[in-house]
VODRENMAR-720017 format. One line per 8 residues: number of its first residue (from 0); their letters; for each residue x negated, y negated, z negated of N, C-alpha, C. Coordinates in pm, whole numbers, plus 50000, padded with zeros to 5 digits. Example, Ala and Ser with C-alpha at 12.3 -4.5 7.8 and 13.67 -1.06 7.14 Angstrom:
# VODRENMAR-720017
0 = AS = 48681,50569,49220,48770,50450,49220,48680,50330,49220; 48715,50225,49292,48633,50106,49286,48710,49997,49213
//
This chain:
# VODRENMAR-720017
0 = XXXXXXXX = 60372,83714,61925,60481,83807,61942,60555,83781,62074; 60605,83658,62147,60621,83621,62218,60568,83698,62355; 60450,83640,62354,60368,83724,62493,60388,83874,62481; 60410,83935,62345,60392,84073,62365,60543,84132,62469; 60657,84029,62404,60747,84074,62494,60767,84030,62612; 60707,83943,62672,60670,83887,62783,60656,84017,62870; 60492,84066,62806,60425,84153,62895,60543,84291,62875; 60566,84318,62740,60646,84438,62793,60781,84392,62918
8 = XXXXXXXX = 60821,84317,62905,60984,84286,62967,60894,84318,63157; 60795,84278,63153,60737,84246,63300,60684,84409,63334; 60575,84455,63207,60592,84600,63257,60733,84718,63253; 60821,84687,63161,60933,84725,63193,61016,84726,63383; 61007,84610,63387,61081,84525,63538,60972,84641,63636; 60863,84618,63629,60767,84722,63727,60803,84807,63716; 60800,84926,63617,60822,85049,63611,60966,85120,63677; 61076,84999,63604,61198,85037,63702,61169,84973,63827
16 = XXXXXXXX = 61089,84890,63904,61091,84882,64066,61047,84981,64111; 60942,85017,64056,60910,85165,64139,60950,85301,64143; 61056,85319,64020,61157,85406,64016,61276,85366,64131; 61297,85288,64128,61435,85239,64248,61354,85250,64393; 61230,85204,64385,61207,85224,64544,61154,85373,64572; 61082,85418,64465,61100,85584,64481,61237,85671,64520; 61338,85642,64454,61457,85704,64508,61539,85597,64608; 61478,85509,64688,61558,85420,64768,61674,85394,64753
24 = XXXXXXXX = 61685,85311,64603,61764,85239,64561,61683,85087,64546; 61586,85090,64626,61547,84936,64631,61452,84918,64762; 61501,84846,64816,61418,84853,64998,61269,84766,64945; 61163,84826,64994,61087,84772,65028,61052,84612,65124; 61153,84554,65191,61174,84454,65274,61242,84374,65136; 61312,84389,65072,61412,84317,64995,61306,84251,64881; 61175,84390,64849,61097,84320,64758,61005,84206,64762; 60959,84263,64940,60875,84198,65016,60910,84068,64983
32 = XXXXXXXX = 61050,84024,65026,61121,83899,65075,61137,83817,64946; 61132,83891,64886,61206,83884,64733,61168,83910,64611; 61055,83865,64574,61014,83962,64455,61069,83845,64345; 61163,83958,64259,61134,83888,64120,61048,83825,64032; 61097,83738,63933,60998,83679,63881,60924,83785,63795; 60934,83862,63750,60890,84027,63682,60788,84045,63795; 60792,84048,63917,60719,84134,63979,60676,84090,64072; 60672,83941,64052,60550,83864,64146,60384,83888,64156
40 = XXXXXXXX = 60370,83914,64012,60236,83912,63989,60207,84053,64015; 60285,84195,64031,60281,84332,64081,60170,84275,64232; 60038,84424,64201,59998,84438,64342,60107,84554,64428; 60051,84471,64549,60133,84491,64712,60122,84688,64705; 60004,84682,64670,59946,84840,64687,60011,84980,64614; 60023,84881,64465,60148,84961,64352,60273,84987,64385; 60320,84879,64447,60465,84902,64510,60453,84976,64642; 60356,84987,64691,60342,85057,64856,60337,85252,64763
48 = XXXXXXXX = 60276,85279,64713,60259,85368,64624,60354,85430,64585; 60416,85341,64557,60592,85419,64474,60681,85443,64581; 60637,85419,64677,60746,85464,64832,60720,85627,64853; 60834,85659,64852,60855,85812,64921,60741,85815,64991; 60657,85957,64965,60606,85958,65064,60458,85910,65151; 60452,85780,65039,60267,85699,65106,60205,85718,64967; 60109,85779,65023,59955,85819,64892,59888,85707,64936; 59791,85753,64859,59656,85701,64883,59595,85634,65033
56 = XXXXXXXX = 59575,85721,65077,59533,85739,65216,59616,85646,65303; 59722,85662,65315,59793,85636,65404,59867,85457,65364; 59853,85458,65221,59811,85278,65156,59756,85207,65205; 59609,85298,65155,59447,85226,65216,59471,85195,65371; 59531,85273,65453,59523,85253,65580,59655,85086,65649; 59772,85118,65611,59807,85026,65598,59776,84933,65559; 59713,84901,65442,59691,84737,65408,59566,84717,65529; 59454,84805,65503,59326,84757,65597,59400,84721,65798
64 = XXXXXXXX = 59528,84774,65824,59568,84727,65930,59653,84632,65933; 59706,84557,65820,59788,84464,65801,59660,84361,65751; 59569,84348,65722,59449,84331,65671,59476,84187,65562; 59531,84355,65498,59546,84269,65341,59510,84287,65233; 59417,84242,65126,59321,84307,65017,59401,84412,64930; 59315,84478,64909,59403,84582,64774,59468,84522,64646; 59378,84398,64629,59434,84324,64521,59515,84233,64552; 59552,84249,64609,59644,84127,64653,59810,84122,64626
72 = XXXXXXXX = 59832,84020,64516,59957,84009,64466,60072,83995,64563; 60218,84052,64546,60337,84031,64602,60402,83873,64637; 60341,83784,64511,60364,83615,64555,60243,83604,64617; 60088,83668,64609,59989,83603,64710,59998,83645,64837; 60108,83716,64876,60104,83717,65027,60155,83567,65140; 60046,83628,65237,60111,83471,65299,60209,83498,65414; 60264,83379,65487,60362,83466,65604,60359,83576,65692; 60196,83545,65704,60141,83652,65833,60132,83759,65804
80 = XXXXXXXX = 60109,83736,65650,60030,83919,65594,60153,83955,65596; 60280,83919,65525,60405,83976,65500,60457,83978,65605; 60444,83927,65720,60533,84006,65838,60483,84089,65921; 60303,84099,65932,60232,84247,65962,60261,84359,65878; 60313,84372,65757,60308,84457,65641,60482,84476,65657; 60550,84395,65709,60686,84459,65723,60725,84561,65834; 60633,84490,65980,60642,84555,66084,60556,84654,66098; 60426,84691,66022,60381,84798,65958,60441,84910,65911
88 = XXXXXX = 60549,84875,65835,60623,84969,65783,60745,85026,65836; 60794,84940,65946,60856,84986,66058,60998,84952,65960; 61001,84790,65872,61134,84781,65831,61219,84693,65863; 61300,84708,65867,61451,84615,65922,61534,84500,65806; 61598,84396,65864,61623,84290,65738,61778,84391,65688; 61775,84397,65583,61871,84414,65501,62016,84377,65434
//
């Protein structure tokens, strides 16, 4: 029972990050910098997704120029990937 609320509390925490960064009530840089413990284990790609504005296409293209896997978790980023993927996105510290 335990884990079940685990996993819901964590898919809960996701669902509202990508509602807040959909209506930019949550910066993308802040998550980058910052990810909750909820939403460490979130891929980079899901949260790139829920941004105003970036599909598919334009995901795929970013990560492959930040050259960072699709699977690749929000705590598995390393310094480099996360500061190509900030200045990628053309964002500012907060």
């Amino acid at each position: 029972m335990s884990a079940l609320e685990d996993a819901n509390r964590v898919r809960f925490a996701r669902a509202a990050a990508k509602r807040k960064l959909k209506s930019g009530e949550l910066d993308i840089y802040d998550l980058l910098m910052d990810p909750s413990e909820e939403l460490k284990g979130a891929k980079v790609e899901e949260m790139l997704l829920a941004l105003r504005g970036m599909g598919r296409v334009k995901v795929s293209r970013l990560l492959r120029e930040a050259r960072i896997s699709r699977s690749k978790t929000l705590v598995g980023l390393t310094h480099g990937q996360r500061d190509r993927l900030i200045r990628a996105l053309g964002c500012r510290e907060s």
